[in-house]
Jmol script that loads the backbone (N, CA, C; Angstrom):
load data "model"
ATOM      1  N   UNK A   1     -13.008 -27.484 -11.392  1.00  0.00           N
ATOM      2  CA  UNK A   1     -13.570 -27.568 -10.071  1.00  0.00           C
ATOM      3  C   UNK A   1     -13.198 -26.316  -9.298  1.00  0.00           C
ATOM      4  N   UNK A   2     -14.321 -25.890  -8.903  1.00  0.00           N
ATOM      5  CA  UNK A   2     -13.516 -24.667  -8.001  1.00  0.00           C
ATOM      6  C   UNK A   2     -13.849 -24.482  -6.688  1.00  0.00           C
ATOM      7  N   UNK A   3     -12.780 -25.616  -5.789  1.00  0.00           N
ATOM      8  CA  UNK A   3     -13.304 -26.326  -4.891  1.00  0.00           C
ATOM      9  C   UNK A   3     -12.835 -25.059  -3.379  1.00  0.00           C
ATOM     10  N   UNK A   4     -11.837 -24.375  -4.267  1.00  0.00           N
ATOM     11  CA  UNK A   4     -11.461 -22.815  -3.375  1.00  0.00           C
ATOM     12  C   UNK A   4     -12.237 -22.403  -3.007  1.00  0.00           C
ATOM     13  N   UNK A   5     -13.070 -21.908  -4.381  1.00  0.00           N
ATOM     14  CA  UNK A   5     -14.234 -20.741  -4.379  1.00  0.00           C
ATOM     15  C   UNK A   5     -15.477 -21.070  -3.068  1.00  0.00           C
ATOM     16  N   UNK A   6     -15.705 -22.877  -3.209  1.00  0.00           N
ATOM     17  CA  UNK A   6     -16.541 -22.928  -2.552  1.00  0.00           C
ATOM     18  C   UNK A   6     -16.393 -23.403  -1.277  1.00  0.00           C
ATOM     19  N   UNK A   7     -15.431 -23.538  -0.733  1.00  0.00           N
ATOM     20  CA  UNK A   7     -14.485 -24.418   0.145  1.00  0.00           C
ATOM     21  C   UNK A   7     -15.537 -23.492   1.474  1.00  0.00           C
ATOM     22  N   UNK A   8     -15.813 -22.554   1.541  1.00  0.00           N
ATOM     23  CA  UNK A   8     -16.199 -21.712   2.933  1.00  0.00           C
ATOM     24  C   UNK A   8     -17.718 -21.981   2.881  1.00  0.00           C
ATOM     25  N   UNK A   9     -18.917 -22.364   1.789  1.00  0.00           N
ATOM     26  CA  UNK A   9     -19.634 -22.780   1.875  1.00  0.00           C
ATOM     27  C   UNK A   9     -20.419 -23.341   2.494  1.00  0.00           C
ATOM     28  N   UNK A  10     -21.650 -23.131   3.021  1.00  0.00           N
ATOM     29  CA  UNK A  10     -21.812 -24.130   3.785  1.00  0.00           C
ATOM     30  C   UNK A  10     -22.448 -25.358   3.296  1.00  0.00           C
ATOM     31  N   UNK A  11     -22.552 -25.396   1.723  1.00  0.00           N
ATOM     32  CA  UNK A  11     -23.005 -26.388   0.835  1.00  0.00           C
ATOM     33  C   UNK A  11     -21.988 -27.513   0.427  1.00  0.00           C
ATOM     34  N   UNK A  12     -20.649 -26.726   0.837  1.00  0.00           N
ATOM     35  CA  UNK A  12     -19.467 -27.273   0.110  1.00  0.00           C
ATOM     36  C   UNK A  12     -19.570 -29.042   0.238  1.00  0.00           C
ATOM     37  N   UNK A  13     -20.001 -29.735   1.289  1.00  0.00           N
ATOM     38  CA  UNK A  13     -19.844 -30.944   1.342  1.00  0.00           C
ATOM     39  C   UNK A  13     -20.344 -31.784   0.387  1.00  0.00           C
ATOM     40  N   UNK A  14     -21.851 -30.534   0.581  1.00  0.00           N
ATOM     41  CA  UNK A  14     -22.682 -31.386  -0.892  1.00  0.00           C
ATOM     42  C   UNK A  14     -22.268 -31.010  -2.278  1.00  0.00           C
ATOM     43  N   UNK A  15     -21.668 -30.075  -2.272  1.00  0.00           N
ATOM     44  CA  UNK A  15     -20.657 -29.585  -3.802  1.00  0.00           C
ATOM     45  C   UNK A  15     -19.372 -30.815  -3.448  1.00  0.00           C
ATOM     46  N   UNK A  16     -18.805 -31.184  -2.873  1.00  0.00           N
ATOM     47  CA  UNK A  16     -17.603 -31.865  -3.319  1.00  0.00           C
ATOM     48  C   UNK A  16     -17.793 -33.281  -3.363  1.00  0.00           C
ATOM     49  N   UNK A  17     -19.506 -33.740  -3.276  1.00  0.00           N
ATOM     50  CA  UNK A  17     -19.237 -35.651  -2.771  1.00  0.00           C
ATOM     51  C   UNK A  17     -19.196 -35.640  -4.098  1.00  0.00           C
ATOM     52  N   UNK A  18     -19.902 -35.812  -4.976  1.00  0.00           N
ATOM     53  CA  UNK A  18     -19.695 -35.928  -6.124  1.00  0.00           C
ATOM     54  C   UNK A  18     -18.870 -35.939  -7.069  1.00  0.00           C
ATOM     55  N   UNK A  19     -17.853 -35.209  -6.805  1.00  0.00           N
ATOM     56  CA  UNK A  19     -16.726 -35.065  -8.072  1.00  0.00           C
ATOM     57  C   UNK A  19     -15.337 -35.907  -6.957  1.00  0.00           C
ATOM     58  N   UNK A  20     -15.492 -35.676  -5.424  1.00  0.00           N
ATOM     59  CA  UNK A  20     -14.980 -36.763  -4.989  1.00  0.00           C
ATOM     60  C   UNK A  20     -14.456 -38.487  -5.428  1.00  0.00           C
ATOM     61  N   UNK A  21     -16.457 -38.752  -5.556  1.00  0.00           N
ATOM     62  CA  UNK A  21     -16.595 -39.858  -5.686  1.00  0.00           C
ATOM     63  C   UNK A  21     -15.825 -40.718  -7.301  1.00  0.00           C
ATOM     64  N   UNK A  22     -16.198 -39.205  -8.509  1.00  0.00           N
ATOM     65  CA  UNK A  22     -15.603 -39.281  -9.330  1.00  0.00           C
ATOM     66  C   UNK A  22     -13.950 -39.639  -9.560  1.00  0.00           C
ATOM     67  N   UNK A  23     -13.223 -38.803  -8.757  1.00  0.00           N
ATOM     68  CA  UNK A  23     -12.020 -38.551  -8.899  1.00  0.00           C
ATOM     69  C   UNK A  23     -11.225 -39.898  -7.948  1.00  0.00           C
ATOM     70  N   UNK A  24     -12.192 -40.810  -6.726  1.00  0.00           N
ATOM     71  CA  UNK A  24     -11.558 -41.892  -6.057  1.00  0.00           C
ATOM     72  C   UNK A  24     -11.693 -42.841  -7.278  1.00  0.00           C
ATOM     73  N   UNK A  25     -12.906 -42.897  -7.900  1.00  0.00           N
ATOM     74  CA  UNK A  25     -12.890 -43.739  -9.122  1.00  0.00           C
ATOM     75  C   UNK A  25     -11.841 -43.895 -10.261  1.00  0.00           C
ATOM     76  N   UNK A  26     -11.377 -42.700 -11.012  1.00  0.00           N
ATOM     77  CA  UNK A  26     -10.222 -42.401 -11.395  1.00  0.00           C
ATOM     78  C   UNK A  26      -9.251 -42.671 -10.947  1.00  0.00           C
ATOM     79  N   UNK A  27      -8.542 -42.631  -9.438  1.00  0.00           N
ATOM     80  CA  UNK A  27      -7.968 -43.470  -8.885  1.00  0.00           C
ATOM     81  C   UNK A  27      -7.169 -44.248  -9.018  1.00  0.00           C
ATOM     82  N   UNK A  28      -8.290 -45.269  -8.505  1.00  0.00           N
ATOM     83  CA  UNK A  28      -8.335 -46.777  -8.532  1.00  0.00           C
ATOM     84  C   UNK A  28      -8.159 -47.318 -10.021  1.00  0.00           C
ATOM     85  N   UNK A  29      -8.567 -46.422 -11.101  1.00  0.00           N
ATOM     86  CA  UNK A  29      -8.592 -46.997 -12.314  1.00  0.00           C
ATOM     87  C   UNK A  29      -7.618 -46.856 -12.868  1.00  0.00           C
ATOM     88  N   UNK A  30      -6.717 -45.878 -12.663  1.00  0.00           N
ATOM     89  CA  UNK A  30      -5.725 -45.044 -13.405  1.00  0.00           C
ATOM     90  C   UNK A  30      -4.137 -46.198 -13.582  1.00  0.00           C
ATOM     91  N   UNK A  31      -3.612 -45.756 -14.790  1.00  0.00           N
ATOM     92  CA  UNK A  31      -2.577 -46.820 -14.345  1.00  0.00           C
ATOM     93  C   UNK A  31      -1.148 -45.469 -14.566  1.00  0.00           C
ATOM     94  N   UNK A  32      -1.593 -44.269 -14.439  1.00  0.00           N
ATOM     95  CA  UNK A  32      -0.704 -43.326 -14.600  1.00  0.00           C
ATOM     96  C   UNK A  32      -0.108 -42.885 -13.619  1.00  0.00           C
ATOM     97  N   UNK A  33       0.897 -42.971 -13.086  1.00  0.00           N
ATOM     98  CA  UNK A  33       1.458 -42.762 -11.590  1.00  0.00           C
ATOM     99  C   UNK A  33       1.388 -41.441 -11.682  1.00  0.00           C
ATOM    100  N   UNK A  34       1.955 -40.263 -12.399  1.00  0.00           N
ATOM    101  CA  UNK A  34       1.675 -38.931 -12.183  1.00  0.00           C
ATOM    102  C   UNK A  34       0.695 -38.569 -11.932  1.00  0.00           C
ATOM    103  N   UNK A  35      -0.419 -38.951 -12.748  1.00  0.00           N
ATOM    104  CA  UNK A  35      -1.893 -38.554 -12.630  1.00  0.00           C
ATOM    105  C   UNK A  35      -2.339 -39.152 -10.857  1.00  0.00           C
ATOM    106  N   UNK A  36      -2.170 -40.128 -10.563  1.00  0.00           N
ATOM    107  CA  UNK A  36      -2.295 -40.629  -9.385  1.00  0.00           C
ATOM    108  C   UNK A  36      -1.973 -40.183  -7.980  1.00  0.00           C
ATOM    109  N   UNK A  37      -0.596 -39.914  -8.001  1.00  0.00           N
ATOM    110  CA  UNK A  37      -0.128 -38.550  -7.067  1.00  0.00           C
ATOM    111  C   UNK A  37      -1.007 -37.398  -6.908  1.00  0.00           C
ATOM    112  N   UNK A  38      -0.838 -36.733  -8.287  1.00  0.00           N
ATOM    113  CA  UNK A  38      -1.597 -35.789  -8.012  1.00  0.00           C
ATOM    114  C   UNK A  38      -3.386 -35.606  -7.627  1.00  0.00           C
ATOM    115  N   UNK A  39      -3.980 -36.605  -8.139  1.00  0.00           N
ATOM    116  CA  UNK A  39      -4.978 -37.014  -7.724  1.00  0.00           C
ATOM    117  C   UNK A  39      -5.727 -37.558  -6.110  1.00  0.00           C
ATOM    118  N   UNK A  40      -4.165 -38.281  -5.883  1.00  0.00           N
ATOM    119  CA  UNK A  40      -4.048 -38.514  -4.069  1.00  0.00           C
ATOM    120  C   UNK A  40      -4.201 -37.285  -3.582  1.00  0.00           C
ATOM    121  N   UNK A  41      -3.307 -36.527  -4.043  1.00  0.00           N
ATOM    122  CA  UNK A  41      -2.896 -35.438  -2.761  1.00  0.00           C
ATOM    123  C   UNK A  41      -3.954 -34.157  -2.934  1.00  0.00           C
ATOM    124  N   UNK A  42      -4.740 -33.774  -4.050  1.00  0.00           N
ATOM    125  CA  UNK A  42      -6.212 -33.956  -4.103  1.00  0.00           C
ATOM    126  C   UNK A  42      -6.896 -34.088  -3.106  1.00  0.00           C
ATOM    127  N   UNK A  43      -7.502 -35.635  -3.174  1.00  0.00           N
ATOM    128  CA  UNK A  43      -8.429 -36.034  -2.297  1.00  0.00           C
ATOM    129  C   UNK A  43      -8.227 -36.036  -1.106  1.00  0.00           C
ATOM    130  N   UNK A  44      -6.576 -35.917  -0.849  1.00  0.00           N
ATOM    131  CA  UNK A  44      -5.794 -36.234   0.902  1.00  0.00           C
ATOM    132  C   UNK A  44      -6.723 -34.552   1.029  1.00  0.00           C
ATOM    133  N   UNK A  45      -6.203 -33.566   0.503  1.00  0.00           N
ATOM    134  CA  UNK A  45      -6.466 -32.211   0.947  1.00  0.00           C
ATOM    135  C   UNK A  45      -7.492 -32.225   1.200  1.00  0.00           C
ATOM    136  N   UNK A  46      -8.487 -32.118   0.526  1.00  0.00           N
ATOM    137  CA  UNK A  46     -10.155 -32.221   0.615  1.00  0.00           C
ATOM    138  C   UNK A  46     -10.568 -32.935   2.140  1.00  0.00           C
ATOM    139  N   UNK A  47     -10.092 -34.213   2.032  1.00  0.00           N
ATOM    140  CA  UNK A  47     -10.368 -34.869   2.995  1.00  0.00           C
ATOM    141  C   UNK A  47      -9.874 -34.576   4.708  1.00  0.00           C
ATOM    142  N   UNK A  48      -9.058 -33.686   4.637  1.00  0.00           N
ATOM    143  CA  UNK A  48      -7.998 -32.634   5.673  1.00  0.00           C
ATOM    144  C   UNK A  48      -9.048 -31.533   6.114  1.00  0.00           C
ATOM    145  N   UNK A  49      -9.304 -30.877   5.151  1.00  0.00           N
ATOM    146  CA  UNK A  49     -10.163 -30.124   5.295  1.00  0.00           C
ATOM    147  C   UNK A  49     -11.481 -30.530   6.004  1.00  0.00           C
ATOM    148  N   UNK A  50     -11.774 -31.654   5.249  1.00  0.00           N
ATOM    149  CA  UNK A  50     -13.750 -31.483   5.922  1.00  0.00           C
ATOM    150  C   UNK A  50     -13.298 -32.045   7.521  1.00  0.00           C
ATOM    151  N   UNK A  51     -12.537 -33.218   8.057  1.00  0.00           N
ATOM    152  CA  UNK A  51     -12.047 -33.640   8.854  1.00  0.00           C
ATOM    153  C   UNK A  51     -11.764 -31.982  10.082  1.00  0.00           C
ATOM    154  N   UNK A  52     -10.852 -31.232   9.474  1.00  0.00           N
ATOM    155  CA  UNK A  52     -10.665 -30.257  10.010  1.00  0.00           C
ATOM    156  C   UNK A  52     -11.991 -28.922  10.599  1.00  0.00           C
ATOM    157  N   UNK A  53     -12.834 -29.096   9.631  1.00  0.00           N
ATOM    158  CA  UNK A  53     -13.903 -27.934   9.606  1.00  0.00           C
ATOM    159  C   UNK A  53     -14.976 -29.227  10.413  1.00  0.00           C
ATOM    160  N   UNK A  54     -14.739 -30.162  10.651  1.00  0.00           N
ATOM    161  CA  UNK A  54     -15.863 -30.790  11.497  1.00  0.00           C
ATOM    162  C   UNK A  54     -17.167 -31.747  10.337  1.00  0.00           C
ATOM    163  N   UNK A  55     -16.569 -31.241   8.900  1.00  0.00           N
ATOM    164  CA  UNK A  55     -17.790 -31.820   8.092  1.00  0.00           C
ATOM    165  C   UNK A  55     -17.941 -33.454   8.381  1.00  0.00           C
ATOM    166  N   UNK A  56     -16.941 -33.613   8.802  1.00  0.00           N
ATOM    167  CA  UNK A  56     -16.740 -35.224   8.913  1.00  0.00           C
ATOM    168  C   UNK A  56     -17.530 -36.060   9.911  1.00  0.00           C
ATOM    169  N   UNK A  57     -18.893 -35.335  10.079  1.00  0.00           N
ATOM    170  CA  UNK A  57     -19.729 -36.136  10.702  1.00  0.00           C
ATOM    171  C   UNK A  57     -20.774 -36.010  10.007  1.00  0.00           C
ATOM    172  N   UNK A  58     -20.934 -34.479   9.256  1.00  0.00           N
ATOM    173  CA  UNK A  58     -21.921 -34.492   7.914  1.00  0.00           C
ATOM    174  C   UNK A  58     -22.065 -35.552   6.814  1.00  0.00           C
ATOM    175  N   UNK A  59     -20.745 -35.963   6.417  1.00  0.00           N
ATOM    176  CA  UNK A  59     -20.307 -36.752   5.207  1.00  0.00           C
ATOM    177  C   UNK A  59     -19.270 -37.491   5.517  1.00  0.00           C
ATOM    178  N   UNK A  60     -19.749 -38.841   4.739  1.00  0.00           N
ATOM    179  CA  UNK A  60     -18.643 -40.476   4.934  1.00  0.00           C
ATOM    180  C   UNK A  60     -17.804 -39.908   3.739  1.00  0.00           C
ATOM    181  N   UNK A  61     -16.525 -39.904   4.187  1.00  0.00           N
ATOM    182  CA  UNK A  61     -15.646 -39.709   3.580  1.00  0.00           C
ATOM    183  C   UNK A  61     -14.417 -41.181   3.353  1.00  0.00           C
ATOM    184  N   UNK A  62     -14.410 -41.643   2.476  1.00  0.00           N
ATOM    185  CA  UNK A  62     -13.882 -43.244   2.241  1.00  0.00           C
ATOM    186  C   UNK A  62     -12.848 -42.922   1.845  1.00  0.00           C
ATOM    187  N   UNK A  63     -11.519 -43.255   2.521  1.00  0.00           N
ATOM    188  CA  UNK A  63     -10.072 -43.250   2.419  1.00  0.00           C
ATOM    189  C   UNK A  63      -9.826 -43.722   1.498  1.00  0.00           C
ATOM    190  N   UNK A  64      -8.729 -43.344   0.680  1.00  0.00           N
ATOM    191  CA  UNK A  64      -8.184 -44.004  -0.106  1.00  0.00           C
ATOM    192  C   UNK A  64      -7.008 -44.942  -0.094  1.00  0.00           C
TER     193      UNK A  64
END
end "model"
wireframe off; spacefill off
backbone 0.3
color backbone group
């Protein structure tokens, strides 16, 4: 994912719902606590970001 590269985008929202949606799925499914952490703090960032840049009226962003 090269969620850096595209992070300034102005597509980026529509580049990240998707692998988002993927990765909350993983989640919820996962029974690996490492993988899980790191996966949280992931989606926490992402979700910091669009919140921060204002996308967060562009795109429903579902807490985890």
């Amino acid at each position: 994912m090269h969620f850096a590269q595209w992070s300034y985008h102005i597509s980026f929202p529509d580049l990240a719902t998707i692998p988002l949606i993927y990765l909350r799925k993983f989640y919820e499914t996962t029974t690996i606590e490492s993988l899980r952490r790191v996966v949280k703090r992931f989606i926490d960032q992402v979700n910091d970001f669009f919140s921060k840049s204002k996308v967060l009226d562009y795109i429903i962003v579902k807490k985890v």
